[in-house]
C-alpha positions in Angstrom: -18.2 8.4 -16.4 -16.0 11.0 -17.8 -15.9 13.0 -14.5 -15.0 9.8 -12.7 -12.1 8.7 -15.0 -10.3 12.6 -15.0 -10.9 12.9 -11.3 -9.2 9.5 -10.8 -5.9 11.2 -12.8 -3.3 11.7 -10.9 -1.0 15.4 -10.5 3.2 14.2 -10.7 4.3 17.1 -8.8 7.9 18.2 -9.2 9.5 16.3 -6.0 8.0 13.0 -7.6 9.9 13.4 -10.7 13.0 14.0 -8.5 12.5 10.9 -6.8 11.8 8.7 -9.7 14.9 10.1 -11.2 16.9 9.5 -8.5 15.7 6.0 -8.3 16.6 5.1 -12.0 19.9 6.8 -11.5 20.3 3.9 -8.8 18.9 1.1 -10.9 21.1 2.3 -13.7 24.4 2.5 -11.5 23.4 -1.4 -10.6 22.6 -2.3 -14.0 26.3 -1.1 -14.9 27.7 -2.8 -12.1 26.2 -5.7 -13.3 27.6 -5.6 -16.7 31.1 -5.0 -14.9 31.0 -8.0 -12.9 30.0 -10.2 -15.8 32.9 -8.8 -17.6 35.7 -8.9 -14.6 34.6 -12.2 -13.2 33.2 -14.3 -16.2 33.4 -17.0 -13.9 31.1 -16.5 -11.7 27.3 -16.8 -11.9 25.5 -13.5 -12.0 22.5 -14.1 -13.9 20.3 -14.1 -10.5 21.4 -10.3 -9.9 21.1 -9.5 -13.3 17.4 -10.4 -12.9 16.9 -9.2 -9.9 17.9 -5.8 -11.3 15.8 -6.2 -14.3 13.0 -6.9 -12.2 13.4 -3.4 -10.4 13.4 -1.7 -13.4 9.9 -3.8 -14.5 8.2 -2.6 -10.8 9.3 0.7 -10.9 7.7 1.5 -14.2 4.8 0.3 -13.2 4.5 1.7 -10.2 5.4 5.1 -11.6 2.9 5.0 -14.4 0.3 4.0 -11.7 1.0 6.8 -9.6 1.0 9.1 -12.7 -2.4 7.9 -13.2 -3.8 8.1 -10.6 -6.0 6.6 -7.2 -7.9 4.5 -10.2 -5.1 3.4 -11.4 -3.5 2.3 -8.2 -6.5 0.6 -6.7 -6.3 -1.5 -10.2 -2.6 -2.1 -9.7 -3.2 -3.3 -5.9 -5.9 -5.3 -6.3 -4.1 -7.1 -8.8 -1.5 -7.5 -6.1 -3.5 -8.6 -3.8 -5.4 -11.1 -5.5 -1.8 -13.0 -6.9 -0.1 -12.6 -3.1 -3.4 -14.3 -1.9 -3.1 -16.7 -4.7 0.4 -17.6 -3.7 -0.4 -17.8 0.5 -3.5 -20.0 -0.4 -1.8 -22.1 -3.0 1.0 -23.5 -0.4 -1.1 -23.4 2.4 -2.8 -27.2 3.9 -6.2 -26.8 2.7 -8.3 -29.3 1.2 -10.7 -29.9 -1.6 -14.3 -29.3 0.8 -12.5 -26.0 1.6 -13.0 -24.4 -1.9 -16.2 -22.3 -1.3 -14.8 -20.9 1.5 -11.4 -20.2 -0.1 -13.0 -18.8 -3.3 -15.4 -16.6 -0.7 -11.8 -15.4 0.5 -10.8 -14.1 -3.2 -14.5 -12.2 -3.2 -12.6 -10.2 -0.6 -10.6 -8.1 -3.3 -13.2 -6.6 -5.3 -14.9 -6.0 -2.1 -12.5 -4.2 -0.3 -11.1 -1.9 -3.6 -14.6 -1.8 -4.4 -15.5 0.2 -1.1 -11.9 2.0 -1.7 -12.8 3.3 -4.8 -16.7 4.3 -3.7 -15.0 6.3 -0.4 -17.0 3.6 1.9 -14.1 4.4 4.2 -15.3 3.6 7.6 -17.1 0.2 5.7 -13.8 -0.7 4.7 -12.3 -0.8 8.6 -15.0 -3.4 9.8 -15.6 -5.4 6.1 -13.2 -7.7 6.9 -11.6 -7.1 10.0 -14.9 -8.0 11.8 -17.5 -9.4 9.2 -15.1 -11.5 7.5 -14.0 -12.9 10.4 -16.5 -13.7 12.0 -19.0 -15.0 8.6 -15.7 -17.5 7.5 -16.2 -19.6 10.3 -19.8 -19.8 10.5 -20.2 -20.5 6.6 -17.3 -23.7 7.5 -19.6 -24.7 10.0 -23.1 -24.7 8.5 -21.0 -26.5 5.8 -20.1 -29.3 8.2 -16.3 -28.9 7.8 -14.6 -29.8 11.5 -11.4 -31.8 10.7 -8.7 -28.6 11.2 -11.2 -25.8 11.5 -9.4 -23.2 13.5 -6.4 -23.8 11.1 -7.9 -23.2 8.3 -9.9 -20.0 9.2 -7.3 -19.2 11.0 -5.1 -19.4 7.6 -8.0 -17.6 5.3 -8.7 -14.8 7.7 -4.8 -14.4 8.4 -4.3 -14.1 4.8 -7.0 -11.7 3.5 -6.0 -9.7 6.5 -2.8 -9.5 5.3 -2.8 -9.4 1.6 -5.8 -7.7 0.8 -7.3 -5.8 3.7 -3.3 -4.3 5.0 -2.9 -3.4 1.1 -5.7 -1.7 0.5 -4.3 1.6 2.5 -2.2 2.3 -0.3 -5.2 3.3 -3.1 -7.1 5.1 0.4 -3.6 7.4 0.8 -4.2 8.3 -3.1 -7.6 9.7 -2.7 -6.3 12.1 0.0 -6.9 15.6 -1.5 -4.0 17.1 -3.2 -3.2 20.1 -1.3 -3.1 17.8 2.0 0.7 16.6 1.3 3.4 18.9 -0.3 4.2 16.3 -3.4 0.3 15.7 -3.5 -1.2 12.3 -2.8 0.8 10.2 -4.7 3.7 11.8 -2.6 3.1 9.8 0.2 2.8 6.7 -1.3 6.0 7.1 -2.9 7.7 8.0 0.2 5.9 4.5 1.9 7.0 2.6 -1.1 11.1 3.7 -1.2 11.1 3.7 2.8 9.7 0.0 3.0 12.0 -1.3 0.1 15.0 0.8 1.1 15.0 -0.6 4.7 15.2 -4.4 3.1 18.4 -3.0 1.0 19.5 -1.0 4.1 19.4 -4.3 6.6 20.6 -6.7 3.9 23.6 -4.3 3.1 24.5 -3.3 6.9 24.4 -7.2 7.6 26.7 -8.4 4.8 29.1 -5.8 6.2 28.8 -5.9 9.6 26.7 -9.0 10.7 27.9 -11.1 13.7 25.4 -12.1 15.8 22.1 -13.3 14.6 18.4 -11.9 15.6 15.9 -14.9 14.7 17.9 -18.2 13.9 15.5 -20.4 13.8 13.5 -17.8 11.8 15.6 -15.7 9.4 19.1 -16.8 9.7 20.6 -14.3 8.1 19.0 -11.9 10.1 21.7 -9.9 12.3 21.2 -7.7 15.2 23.8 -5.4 13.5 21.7 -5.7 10.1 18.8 -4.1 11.5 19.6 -1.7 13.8 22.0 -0.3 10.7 19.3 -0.5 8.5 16.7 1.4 11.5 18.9 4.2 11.4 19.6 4.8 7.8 16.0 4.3 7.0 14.9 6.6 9.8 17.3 9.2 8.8 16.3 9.2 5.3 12.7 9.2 6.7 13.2 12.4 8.2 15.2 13.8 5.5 12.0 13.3 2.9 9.5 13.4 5.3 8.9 17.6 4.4 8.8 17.4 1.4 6.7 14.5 0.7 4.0 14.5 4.0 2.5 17.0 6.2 3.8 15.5 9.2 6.0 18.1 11.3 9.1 17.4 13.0 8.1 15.2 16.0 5.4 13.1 14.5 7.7 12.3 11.2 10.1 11.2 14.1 7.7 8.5 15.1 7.2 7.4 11.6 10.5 7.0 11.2 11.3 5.1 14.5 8.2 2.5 13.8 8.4 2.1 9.9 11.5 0.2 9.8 10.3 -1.6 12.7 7.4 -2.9 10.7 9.0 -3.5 8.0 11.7 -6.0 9.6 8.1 -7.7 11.6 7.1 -8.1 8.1 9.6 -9.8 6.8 10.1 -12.0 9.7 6.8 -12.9 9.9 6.3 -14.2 6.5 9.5 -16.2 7.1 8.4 -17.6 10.0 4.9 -18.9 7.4 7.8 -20.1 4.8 9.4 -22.2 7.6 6.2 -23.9 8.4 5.2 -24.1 5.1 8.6 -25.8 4.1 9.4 -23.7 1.3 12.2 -20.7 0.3 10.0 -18.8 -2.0 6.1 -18.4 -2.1 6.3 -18.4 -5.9 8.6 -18.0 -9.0 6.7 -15.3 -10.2 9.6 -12.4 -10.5 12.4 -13.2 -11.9 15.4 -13.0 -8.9 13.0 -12.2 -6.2 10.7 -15.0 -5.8 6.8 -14.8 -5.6 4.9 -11.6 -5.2 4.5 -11.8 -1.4 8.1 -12.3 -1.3 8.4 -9.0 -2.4 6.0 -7.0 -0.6 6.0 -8.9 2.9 6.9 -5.6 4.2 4.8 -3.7 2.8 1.9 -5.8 4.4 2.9 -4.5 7.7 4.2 -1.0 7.4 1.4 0.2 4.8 -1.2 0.0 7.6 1.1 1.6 10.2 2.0 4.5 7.8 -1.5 5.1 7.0 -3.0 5.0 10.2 -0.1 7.1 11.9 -0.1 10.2 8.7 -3.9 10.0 8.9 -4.0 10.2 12.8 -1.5 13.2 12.5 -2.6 15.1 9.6 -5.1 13.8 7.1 -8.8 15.1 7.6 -10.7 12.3 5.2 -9.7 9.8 7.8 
C-alpha cells in the first residue's frame, strides 16, 4: 500500500510553478479590478463577477493541489467530477421513476471507469463503455419491460456517461504517463489541456464582446459570433504553440494540429451542451458554483477537447498508449 500511495505522488516541475504563478497573477489582477469597479461604480451590480472570480481562485487550488499530488489524486478529483456533471445531466433530463435501475447502473459507471484508470486496464477502458455500456443499457431496459421512450432514454444515459465520465477519464490516463515522456512531466500536459480549454472560453467571450457582429448558432448560442471564435481560434492556437515545448513532446507540426483542432473542440463543446440546455428549457444545469452555474456548465468543453488532446499527444508521442 505504501508503494502505491508514493508512486501515485506527483513531481511539480519548475514550468508548472511558472504557470500556476502566472495564473494567480491573472486571478489577482481581476480580483483588483473587481474591487475597483465596486468602488468607481457603486451603482452597479457586480456581485455575479465577484463570484465568478472567487470561484476561479476555489478551482485553481484545487486543481493545483491535485496535480501536486498526483495521478491518485486526480483520478479522485475527476471522478468526483464526473459523478456531480452526471448528476446534474440526469437530474434535468425526462426520465421516469421505472428508469432508476438503469440510471443508478449509469452512476456504476464512475468507479468503473477510474477503477480501470487507476489499475492501468487501459485498453479495457476504450471498449467498457463505449461498447459494453452501450450495448448492455438497452438490453437490461428491455428485459425490464420499459418501451414507452426507449431510444430516448438510452439514448440520454449512454450520451451522458459518454460524455461525463468516459470523455473525462483521459485526464487521470495523461497523469500516469511516465515522467520523462513530457518536458514539465505528466502533470505538464494536463495543465496545458486545462488553461488551453478554459482560455479559449475567455478568448471567444472577450473577442466577441469587442468585436461581435454577426452571429454563428442563433438558435443555439446567441451570443455566439463568427468574429468571437475565430478570434478566440487564433489566440488560443497561438498560445498553444507558444507552450506546447515546454509542456508536451509534440514537435512543431504535430503541436500545430493540436492547436488548430483544440479550440475547435472546445467551441463544439460548448455548443453542444447548449444545444441540451435549449431542449431541456433551462440556462444553467445547476447552481452549484457560485457565478458559473452547475459543474457541466463549467467543463462542457473540457468534455470534448480532453479526448481529442489525449488521443492526438498519445498518437504522436506517448508510448503507454
Amino acid at each position: 500500500m505504501g508503494d502505491l500511495l508514493t508512486a501515485g505522488l506527483g513531481e511539480v516541475r519548475p514550468p508548472l510553478l511558472w504557470g500556476f504563478a502566472g495564473l494567480a497573477v491573472v486571478l489577482a489582477f481581476a480580483s483588483a479590478a473587481v474591487l475597483f469597479l465596486q468602488r468607481t461604480k457603486p451603482n452597479k451590480d457586480w456581485t455575479e463577477l465577484r463570484l465568478r472570480v472567487q470561484s476561479w481562485w476555489v478551482m485553481i487550488a484545487a486543481v493545483a493541489l491535485a496535480l501536486a499530488l498526483g495521478w491518485a489524486a486526480m483520478t479522485v478529483l475527476f471522478a468526483a467530477i464526473s459523478f456531480v456533471a452526471l448528476r446534474e445531466i440526469l437530474s434535468l433530463a425526462p426520465l421516469r421513476r421505472e428508469d432508476r435501475l438503469i440510471v443508478l447502473w449509469a452512476y456504476l459507471t464512475v468507479p468503473l471507469t477510474y477503477g480501470l484508470v487507476a489499475l492501468d486496464q487501459y485498453r479495457i477502458y476504450l471498449v467498457a463503455i463505449p461498447v459494453w455500456f452501450f450495448l448492455v443499457t438497452p438490453f437490461l431496459m428491455a428485459i425490464a419491460g420499459q418501451t414507452r421512450a426507449y431510444l430516448a432514454t438510452v439514448a440520454t444515459i449512454t450520451w451522458a456517461v459518454i460524455v461525463c465520465v468516459f470523455n473525462l477519464a483521459v485526464l487521470p490516463l495523461l497523469m500516469k504517463v511516465p515522467a520523462d515522456e513530457a518536458p514539465a512531466g505528466a502533470a505538464g500536459l494536463v495543465f496545458l489541456l486545462l488553461v488551453a480549454t478554459e482560455a479559449n472560453d475567455v478568448f471567444q467571450f472577450l473577442c466577441g464582446k469587442a468585436f461581435g457582429r454577426r452571429k454563428i448558432l442563433p438558435a443555439v448560442s446567441p451570443n455566439k459570433t463568427w468574429e468571437g471564435f475565430v478570434g478566440g481560434w487564433i489566440l488560443t492556437a497561438g498560445a498553444f504553440c507558444l507552450l506546447a515545448p515546454t509542456f508536451t513532446p509534440l514537435n512543431g507540426w504535430q503541436a500545430a494540429v493540436v492547436a488548430v483542432l483544440l479550440p475547435v473542440a472546445g467551441f463544439a463543446g460548448d455548443v453542444t451542451m447548449s444545444a441540451v440546455k435549449r431542449d431541456l428549457g433551462v440556462k444553467d444545469t445547476s447552481r452549484l458554483i457560485p457565478g458559473h452555474g452547475g459543474l457541466l456548465d463549467r467543463i462542457d468543453s473540457l468534455t470534448f477537447t480532453a479526448p481529442l488532446f489525449f488521443h492526438l499527444v498519445a498518437y504522436y508521442a506517448l508510448t503507454p498508449y
